[in-house]
C-alpha positions as YAML, in Angstrom:
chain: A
units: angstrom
residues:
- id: 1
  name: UNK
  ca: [-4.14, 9.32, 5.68]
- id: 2
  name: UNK
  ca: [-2.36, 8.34, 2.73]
- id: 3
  name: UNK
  ca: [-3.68, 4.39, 1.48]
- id: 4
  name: UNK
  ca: [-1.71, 2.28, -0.72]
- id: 5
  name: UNK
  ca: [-2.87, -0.04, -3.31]
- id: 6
  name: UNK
  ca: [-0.96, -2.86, -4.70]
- id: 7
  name: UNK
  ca: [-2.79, -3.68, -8.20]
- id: 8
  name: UNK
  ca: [-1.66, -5.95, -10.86]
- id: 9
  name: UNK
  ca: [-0.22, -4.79, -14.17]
- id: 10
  name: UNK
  ca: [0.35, -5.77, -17.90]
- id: 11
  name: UNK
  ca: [3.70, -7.56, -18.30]
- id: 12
  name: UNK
  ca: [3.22, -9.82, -14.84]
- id: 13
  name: UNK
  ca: [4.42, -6.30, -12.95]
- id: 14
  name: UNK
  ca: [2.53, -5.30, -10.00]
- id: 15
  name: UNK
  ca: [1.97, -1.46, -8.99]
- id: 16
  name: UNK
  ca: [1.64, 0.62, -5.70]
- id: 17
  name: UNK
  ca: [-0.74, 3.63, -6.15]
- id: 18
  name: UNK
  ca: [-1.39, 6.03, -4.03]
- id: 19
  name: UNK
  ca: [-5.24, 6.40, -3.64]
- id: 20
  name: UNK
  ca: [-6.45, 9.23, -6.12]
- id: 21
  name: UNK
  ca: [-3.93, 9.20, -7.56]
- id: 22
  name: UNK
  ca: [-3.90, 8.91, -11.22]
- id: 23
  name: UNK
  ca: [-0.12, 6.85, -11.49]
- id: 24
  name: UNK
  ca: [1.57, 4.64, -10.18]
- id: 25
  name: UNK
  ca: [4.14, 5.33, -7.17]
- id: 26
  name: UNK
  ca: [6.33, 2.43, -8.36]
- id: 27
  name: UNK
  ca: [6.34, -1.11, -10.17]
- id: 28
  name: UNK
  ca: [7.70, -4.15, -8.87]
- id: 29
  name: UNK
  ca: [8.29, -7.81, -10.00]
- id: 30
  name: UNK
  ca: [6.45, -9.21, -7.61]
- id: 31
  name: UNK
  ca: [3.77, -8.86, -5.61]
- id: 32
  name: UNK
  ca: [5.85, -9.06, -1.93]
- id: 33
  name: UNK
  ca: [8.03, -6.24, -3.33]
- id: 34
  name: UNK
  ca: [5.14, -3.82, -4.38]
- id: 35
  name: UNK
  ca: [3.67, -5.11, -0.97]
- id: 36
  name: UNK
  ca: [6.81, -4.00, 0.87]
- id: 37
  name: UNK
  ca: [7.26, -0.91, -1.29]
- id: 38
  name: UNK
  ca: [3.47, 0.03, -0.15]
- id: 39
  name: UNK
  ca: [3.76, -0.58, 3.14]
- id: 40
  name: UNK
  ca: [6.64, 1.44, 3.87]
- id: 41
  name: UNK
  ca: [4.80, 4.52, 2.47]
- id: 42
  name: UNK
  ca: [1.76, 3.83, 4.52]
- id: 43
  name: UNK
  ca: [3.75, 3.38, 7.61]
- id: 44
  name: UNK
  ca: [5.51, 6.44, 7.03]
- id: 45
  name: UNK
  ca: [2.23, 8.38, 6.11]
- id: 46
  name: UNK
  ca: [-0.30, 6.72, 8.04]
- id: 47
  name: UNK
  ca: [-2.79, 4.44, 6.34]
- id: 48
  name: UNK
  ca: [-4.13, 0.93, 4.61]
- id: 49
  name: UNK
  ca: [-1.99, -1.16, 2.51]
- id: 50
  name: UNK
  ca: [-5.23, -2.82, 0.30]
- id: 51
  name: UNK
  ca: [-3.83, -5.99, -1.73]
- id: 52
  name: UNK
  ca: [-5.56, -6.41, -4.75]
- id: 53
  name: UNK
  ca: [-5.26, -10.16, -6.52]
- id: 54
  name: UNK
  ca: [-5.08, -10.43, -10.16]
- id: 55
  name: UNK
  ca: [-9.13, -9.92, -10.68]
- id: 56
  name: UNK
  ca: [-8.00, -6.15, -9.13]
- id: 57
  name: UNK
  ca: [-10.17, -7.14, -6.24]
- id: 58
  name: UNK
  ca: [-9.41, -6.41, -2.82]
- id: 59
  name: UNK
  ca: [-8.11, -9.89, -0.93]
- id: 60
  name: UNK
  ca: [-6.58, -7.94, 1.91]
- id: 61
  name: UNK
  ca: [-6.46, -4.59, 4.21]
- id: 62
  name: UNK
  ca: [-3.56, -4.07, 6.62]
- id: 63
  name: UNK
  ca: [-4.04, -0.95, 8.51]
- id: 64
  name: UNK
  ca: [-0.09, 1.20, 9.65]
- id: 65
  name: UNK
  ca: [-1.05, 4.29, 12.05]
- id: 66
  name: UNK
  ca: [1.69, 6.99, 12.64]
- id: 67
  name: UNK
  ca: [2.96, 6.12, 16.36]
- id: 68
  name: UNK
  ca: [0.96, 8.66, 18.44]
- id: 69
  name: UNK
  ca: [3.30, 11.44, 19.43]
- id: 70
  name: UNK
  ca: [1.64, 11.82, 22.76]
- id: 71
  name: UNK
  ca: [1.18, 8.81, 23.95]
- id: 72
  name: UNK
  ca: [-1.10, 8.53, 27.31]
- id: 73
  name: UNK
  ca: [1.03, 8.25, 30.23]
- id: 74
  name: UNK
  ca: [0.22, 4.57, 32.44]
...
């Protein structure tokens, strides 16, 4: 599972990070775009999106699975 953090930065910027990871995947202008940004990667890889506010503390968690290959059948 691959979680995304959204964190703010110097300059009003706000970054997605990949968790462990010791840089940032991206910067945005906003925090909806580094949201966006994040999400996509964590749909993609399977994982949390966790929204930090400016105090770097975690406001939200959104949770994006990978769409189970092998669905059960009804």
């Amino acid at each position: 599972m691959a979680n995304q953090h959204v964190l703010h930065r110097p300059g009003n910027k706000w970054g997605v990070r990949g968790e462990g990871n010791g840089r940032d995947s991206s910067q945005h202008d906003t925090q909806q775009e580094a949201f966006d940004a994040a999400r996509k990667i964590a749909e993609n890889q399977g994982g949390d999106v966790l929204l930090h506010g400016r105090d770097n503390l975690i406001r939200e968690r959104n949770t994006y699975g990978k769409p189970d290959p092998f669905p059960p059948k009804g």
